[in-house]
N, C-alpha and C positions, 0 to 999 in steps of 0.2 A: 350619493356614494359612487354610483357608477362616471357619473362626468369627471369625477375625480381620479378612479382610476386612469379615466383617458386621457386627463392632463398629464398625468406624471409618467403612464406611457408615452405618453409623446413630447414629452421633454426628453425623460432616457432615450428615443430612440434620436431626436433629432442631435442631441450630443455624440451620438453612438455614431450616427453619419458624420456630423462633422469631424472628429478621432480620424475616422476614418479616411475619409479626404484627405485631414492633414496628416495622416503615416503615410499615404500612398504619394505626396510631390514632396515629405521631406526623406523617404527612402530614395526617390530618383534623385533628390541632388544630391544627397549626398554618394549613390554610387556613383554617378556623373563624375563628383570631386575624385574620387577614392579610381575610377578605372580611367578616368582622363585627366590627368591634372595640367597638363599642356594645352588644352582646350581653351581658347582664347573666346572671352567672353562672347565680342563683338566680333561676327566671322568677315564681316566688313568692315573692317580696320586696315586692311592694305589694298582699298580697292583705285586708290588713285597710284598705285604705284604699277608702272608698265609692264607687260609681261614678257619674259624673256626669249621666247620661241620667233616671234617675227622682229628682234629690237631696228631691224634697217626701216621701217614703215613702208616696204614695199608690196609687192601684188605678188609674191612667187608661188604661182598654183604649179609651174610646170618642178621646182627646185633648180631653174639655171639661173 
């Protein structure tokens, strides 16, 4: 009787973990979607394109 009890404790509990887990990364994405939706999946998707601050490829530390 008692091992039984601790089976079925510890399935409720380990279901109760798992819920849990998964309410806690499916609330993040989904406020992720809901407060950034401009968020671009891949933040490295424009990483071959040059940047606009020095476009001459030159050495200007002084700015002449």
């Amino acid at each position: 009787m008692n091992i039984q009890f601790l089976l079925v404790g510890g399935i409720i509990f380990a279901v109760y973990v798992g819920l849990t887990f998964w309410n806690i990364f499916y609330s993040h994405r989904k406020q992720r979607e809901e407060n950034y939706p401009n968020l671009r999946k891949n933040k490295f998707a424009n990483a071959n394109i040059p940047s606009q601050v020095d476009s001459d490829e030159t050495d200007n530390k002084d700015g002449l």
